[in-house]
Structure formats: C-alpha cells, structure tokens
FINUNU-110528 format. One record per residue (C-alpha): x, y, z; chain. Coordinates in steps of 0.5 Angstrom, whole numbers, always signed. Each point is the difference from the previous one (the first is absolute). Layout:
REM FINUNU-110528
     xx     yy     zz  unit
      X      Y      Z     A
...
This chain:
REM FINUNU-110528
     xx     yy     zz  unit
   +202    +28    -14     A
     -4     -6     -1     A
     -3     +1     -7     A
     +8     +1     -2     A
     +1     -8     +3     A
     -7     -2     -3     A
     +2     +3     -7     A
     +7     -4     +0     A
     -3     -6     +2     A
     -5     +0     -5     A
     +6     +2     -5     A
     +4     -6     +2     A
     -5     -4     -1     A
     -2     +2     -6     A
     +7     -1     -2     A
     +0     -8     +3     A
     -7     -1     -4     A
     +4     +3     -6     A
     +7     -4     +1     A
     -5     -6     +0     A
     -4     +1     -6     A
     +7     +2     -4     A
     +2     -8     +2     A
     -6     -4     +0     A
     -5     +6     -4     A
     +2     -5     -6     A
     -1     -7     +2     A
     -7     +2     +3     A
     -2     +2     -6     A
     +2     -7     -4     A
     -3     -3     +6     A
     -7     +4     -1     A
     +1     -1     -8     A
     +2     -9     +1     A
     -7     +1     +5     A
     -5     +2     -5     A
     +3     -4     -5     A
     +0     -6     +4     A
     -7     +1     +2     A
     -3     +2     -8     A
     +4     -6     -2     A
     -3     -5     +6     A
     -7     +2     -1     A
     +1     -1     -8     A
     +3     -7     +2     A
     -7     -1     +4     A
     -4     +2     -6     A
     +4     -3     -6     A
     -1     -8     +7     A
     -7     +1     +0     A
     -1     +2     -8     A
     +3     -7     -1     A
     -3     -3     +6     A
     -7     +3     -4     A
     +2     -3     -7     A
     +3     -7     +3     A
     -7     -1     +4     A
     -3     +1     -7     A
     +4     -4     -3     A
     -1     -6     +5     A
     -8     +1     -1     A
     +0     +0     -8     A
     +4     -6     +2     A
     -5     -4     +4     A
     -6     +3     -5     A
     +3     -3     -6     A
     +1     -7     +5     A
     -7     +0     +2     A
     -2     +1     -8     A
     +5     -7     -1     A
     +5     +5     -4     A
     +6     -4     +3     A
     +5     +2     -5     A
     -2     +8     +1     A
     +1     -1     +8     A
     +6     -3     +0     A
     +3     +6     -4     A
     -3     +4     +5     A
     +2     -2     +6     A
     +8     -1     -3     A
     -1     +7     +0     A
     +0     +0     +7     A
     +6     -4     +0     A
     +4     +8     +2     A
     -6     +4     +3     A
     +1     +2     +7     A
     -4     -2     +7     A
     -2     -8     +0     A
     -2     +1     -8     A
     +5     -5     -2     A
     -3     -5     +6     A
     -6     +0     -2     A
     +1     +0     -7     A
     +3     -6     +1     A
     -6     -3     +3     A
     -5     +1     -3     A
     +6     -2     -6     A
     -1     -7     +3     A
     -7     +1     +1     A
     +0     -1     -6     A
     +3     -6     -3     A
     -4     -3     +5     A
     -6     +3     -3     A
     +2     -2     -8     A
     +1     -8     +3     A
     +7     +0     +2     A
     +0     -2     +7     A
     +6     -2     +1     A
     +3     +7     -3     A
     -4     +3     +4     A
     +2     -5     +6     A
     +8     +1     -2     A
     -2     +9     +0     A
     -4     +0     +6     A
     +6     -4     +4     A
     +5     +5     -3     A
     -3     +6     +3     A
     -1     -3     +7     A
     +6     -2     +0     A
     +4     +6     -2     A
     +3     +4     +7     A
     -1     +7     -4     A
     -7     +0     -1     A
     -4     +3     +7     A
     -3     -7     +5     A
     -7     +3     -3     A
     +1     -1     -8     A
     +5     -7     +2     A
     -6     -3     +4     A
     -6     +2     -4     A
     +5     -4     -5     A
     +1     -6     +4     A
     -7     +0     +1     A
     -3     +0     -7     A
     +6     -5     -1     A
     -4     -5     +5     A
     -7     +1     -3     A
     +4     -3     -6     A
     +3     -6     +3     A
     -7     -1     +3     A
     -2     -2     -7     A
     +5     -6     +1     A
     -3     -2     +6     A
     +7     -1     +2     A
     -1     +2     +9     A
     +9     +1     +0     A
     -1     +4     -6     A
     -5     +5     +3     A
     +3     +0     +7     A
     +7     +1     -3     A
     -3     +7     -2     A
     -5     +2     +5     A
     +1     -2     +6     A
     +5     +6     +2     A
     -6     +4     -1     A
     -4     -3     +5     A
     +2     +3     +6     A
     -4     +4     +4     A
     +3     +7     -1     A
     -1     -1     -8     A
     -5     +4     -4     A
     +0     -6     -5     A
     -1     -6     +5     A
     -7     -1     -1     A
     +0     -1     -7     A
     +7     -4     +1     A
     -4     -5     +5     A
     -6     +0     -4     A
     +4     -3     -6     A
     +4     -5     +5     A
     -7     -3     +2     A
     -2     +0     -7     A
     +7     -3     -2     A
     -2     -5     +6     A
     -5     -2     -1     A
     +1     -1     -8     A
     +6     -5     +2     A
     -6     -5     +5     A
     +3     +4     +6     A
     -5     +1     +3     A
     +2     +2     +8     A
     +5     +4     -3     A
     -5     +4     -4     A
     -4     +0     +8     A
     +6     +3     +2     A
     +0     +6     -5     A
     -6     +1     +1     A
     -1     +1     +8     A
     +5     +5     -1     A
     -3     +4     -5     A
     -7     +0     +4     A
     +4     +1     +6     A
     +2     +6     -3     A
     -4     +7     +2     A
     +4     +3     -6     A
     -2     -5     -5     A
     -3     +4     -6     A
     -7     -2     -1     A
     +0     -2     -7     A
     +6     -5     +3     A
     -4     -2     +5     A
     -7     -1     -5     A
     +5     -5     -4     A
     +3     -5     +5     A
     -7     -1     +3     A
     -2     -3     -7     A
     +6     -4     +0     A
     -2     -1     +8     A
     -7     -3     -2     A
     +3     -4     -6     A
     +5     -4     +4     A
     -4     -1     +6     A
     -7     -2     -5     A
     +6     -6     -3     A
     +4     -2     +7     A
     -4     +2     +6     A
     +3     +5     +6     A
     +6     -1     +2     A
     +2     -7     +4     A
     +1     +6     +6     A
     -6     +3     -1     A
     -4     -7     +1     A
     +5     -2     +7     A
     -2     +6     +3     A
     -7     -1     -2     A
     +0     -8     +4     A
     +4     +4     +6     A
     -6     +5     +1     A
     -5     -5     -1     A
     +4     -4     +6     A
C-alpha cells in the first residue's frame, strides 16, 4: 500500500515540475540565453577597455618621446589624440600639453594651461594638484611670494602626498622675494617632517646653508644661545 502512496506522490509532483516548466520553462530559457550573452559581451567589453588602454598609453609614450627629442608640433598632435581616450588619458595629455608650452618658452601659456587644469572640478584632486604645483614652479620664476603661495599653499598640509615639494617652493619663492624668516618657517617644517623625501630633504639644506652663510642663524637661535649662556 505504501508503494501505491509513494508512485502517486511522485506522479504528483512530476506533474507540479511539468506545470511549472510549461509556465516559466521559457522564460528561464531567455534568462539563460540574456546570461551568457551578457557575460561574452562584458568580457568583450573588458578587452576592447584594456586594448584602448594599451594603445592610449602607447600614444602618451611616443608623445613624450618626441617632446624629449624637441619635436613639439609631432607631440602636440599626439596628445590631441588623447582628447577622447578613456582612463586619466585626457588628463595627462593635458598635462604634459602645458608642459609643453612651458618648454617651447611660453610661460605664461603654460602658466594659463597648468591653472586651468587645477582649477577644472572634473579632473581627479591628484591631476588638479599636480597642475597646481607645477603652476607654482612657474610663478616662482617671477619671484612673486603671493603668486606661489596662491598655488601651492593648499597642497601644504600634512596629509598631502604633494606638501614637501610645495613647501620647498614656498621657501625657494620666499626667500627669492628677501623674506627670509618666511623662508625659515618653511623649511623647519619640511625638516620637521619624518616623511619628507630625501631629495627634498637634500635640496632645502643647500638653501638652508645659503641663507644662513648670508644672514646668520636666526634672531631666536641666538637668544636661546645668550639665555643658555646665563
């Protein structure tokens, strides 16, 4: 008797799977066929993203190869080609753009480009502060202070992957505008520092030698120096 119970259980449920499949056996179907499709078309997707990637980076190479070798006009169309690319392309061709004009003589273009960029709120805060930077660096040639500290002072703080070459040209622009505790100011907090790169480190010591070779140590030094002698 209990065979006879589990033969009709077992027809009954083969009949419920059977009713099922009749109303959803399609639709499963199309979602299987829209799964394996949507899966080949993202892979396809990845590859055709890393092939532009590949021939974007190679563009951007050839384009500094041919700056390197003072063929300016051949990098600039270069880099215009990067104008659509995907990634931070663009962004780079746009900086090493201005680099450009910078290096045919053009400072003030170069100037104009490199605060463009740092100003433009589209961009990533690493390819705006990088701008911001090296728009610094060029006001510094002026030896106008506000100039520089207008560009590199944000980029001082103590979270800033960028703050020990902003200081550092904060203290050059200092102390090429004659103001020399300012300059001091900057260059304690570059040594002060534990994170400060060795090369930086290497340079403001030179500047350091220099300005204490023309004016002494400073005032605060020397009254700290009587005190201990008291």
């Amino acid at each position: 008797m209990s065979d006879i119970f589990r033969e009709v259980d077992e027809d009954i449920r083969q009949e419920k799977y059977r009713r099922l499949w009749d109303r959803f056996g399609p639709w499963v179907m199309v979602l299987a066929v829209f799964i394996v499709v949507g899966t080949g078309g993202y892979r396809g997707w990845l590859y055709w993203q890393e092939t532009q990637a590949q021939a974007s980076g190679e563009k951007f190479q050839l384009a500094v190869t041919a700056a390197e070798g003072g063929k300016f006009d051949e990098a600039d169309a270069l880099l215009s080609e990067l104008a659509q690319a995907g990634g931070g392309y663009p962004a780079l061709a746009r900086l090493r753009d201005a680099a450009l004009e910078g290096e045919r003589g053009e400072k003030e273009v170069a100037l104009a480009a490199f605060d463009a960029i740092s100003a433009d709120s589209s961009l990533d805060k690493s390819f705006r502060d990088v701008a911001a930077l090296r728009a610094a660096l060029l006001a510094a040639d002026t030896g106008d202070y506000d100039a520089v500290a207008d560009r590199a002072e944000s980029l001082t703080g103590d979270t800033n992957p960028f703050r020990a070459s902003a200081r550092e040209i904060l203290a050059i622009a200092a102390w090429k505008a004659g103001d020399i505790g300012l300059s001091r100011t900057w260059i304690t907090a570059i040594e002060e520092d534990s994170e400060t790169p060795t090369d930086v480190s290497r340079r403001i010591a030179l500047l350091n030698d220099v300005i204490v070779a023309a004016e002494g140590t400073p005032a605060a030094t020397d009254d700290a120096a009587v005190e201990g002698g008291n």
